[in-house]
C-alpha positions in Angstrom: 11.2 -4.8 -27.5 12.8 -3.6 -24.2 11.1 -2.1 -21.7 10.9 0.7 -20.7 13.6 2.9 -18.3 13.0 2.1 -14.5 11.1 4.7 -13.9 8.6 4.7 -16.4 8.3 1.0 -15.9 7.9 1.2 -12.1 4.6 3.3 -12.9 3.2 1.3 -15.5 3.2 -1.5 -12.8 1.9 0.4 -10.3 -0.4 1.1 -12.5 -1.8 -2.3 -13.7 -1.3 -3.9 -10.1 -3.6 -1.5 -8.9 -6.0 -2.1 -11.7 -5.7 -6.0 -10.7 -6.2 -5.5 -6.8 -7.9 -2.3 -6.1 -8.2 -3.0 -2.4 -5.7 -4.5 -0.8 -5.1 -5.3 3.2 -3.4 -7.3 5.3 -5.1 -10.9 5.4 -3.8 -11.2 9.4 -6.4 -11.1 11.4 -6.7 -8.2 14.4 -8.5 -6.2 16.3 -5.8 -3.5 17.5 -2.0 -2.1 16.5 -1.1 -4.8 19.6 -2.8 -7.7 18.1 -1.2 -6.5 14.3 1.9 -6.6 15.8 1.7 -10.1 17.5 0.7 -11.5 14.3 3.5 -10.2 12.4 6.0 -11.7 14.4 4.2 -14.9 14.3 4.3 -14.6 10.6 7.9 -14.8 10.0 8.5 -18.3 8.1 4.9 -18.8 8.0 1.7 -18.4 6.4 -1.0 -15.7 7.2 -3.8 -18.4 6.9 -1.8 -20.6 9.5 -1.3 -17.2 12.4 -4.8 -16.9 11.6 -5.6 -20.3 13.3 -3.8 -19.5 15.8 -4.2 -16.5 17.0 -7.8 -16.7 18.1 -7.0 -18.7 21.2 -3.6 -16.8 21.9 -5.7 -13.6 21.8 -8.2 -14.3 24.6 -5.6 -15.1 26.9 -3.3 -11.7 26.0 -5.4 -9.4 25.2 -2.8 -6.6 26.0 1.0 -6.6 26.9 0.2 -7.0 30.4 -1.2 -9.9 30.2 2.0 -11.6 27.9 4.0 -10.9 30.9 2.4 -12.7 33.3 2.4 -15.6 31.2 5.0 -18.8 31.8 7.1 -18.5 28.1 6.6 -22.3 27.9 2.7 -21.0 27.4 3.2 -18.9 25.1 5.3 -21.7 22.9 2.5 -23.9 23.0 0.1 -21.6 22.0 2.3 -20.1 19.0 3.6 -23.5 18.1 1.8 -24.4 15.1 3.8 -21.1 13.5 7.0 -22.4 13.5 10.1 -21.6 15.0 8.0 -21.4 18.2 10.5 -21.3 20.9 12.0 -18.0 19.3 8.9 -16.7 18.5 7.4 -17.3 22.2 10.2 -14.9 23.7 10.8 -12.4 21.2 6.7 -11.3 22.1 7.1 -11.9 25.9 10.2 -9.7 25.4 8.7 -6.8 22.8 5.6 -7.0 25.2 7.8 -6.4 28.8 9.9 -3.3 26.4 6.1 -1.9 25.2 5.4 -1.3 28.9 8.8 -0.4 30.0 8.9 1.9 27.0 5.9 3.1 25.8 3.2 2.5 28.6 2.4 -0.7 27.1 1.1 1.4 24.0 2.7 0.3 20.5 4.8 2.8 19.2 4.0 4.7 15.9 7.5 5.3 14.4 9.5 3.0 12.4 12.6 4.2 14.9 10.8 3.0 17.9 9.5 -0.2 16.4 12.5 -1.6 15.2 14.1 -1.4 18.4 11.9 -3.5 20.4 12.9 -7.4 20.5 11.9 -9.5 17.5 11.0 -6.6 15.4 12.5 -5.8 12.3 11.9 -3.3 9.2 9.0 -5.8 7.6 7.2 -6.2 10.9 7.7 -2.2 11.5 5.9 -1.8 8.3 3.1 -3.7 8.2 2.1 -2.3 11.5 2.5 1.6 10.5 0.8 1.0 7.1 -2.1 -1.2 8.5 -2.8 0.3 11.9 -1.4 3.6 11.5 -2.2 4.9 8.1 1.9 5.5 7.7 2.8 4.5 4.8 5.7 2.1 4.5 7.5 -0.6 2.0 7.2 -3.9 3.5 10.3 -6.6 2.0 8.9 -10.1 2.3 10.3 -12.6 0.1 7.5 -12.2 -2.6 8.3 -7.8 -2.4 12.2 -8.9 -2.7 12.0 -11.5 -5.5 9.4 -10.0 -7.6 11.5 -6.3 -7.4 14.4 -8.3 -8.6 12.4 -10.0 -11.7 11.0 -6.8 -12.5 14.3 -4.6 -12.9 13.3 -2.4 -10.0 16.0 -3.4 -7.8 19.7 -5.1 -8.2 20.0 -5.2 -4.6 19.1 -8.7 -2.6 19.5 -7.2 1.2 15.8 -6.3 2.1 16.4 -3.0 3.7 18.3 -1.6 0.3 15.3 -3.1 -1.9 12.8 -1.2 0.1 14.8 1.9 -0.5 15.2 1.4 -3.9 11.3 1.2 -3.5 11.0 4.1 -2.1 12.7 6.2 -4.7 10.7 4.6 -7.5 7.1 4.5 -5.9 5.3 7.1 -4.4 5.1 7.5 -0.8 1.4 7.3 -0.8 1.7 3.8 -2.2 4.2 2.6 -0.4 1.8 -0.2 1.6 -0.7 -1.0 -1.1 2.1 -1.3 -3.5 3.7 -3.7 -1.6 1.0 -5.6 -0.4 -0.1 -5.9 -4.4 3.1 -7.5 -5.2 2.8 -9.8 -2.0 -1.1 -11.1 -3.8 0.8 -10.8 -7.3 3.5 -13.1 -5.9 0.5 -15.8 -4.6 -1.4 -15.5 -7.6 1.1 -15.1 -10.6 5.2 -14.6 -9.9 5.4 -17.8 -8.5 9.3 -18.5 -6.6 9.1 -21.7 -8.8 7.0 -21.8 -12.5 5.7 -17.8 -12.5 3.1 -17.9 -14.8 4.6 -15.5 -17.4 2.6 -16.2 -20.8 -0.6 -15.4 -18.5 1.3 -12.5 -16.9 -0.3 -9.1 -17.1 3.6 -7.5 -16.7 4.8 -9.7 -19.4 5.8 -6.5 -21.2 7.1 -4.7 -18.8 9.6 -7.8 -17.3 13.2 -7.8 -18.2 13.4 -11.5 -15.9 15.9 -13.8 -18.5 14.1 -17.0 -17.0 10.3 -16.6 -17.9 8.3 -19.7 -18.0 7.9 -20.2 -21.7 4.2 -21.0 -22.8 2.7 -24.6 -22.7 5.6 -25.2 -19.8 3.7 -27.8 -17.3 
């Protein structure tokens, strides 16, 4: 049997994802919309469990823009290391921290306009910091959000701003960030890149994806 039209399908899963996880939140670790937004960047390319370990000690030495600006980059690099991509990651925050105080009175911003315009921010980033520290609900595109849209028939698109919009249209606003954070803990759990585990998969029914896992695969 097909399933259903987009629309009709895109509520059934929002339906049963939010049956599976009923409370969802970032797993970063933070204390303020600052810290939040550290985290994210550190999270590109990486694992939240792994910016987890790290941030601790990079926290009690920048506590607040200010003090990332005072701080040698090379510091920063060796603090943020164990995240990957360090070198780009340690000046893309001393940078977004030197343009929070230029811009914004060292105060992070609480508009996807202004976020996305400071270094080493993009749309994801923006996102997860107005959904989780602002209450303003946004559709964060990580590669679980992209490739799991794609299985599911809710997008055609593979450019992560046009998936979110496509998003958008089909989900309601005020589950924009718990929507998308359920597919991020459905992508862990079930909708695996490599092997999803489809005969065990509560949107079996509702998946139009022509390369399922077939049952008893290893």
């Amino acid at each position: 049997m097909a399933p259903p039209k987009i629309t009709e399908r895109a509520a059934a899963i929002l339906k049963i994802l939010s049956a599976f996880y009923p409370q969802v939140k970032t797993q970063l670790f933070y204390r303020d919309p600052f810290e939040l937004l550290v985290a994210t960047i550190l999270s590109a390319q990486c694992t939240d469990n792994q910016v987890n370990r790290v941030t601790p000690e990079l926290f009690k030495r920048m506590r607040k823009p200010q003090d990332c600006v005072k701080m040698p980059v090379t510091e920063i690099e060796g603090l943020v290391r164990p995240t990957g991509f360090y070198r780009n990651k340690a000046r893309n925050i001393k940078a977004c921290c030197e343009a929070l105080i230029e811009r914004h009175g060292g105060q992070v911003p609480r508009t996807l306009e202004e976020l996305v315009a400071l270094p080493g921010v993009g749309r994801k980033t923006a996102n997860v910091v107005l959904g989780a520290a602002f209450d303003t609900p946004g559709v964060v595109v990580d590669t679980h959000v992209g490739r799991i849209s794609g299985r599911l028939g809710l997008t055609q698109n593979t450019d992560p701003k046009k998936i979110e919009l496509d998003l958008m249209r089909l989900i309601p606003r005020p589950e924009w960030s718990e929507f998308s954070l359920r597919l991020i803990f459905f992508g862990r759990d079930t909708c695996k890149a490599r092997k999803p585990k489809c005969p065990s998969c509560p949107l079996d029914h509702l998946c139009p994806y022509p390369h399922k896992t077939p049952a008893g695969s290893a």
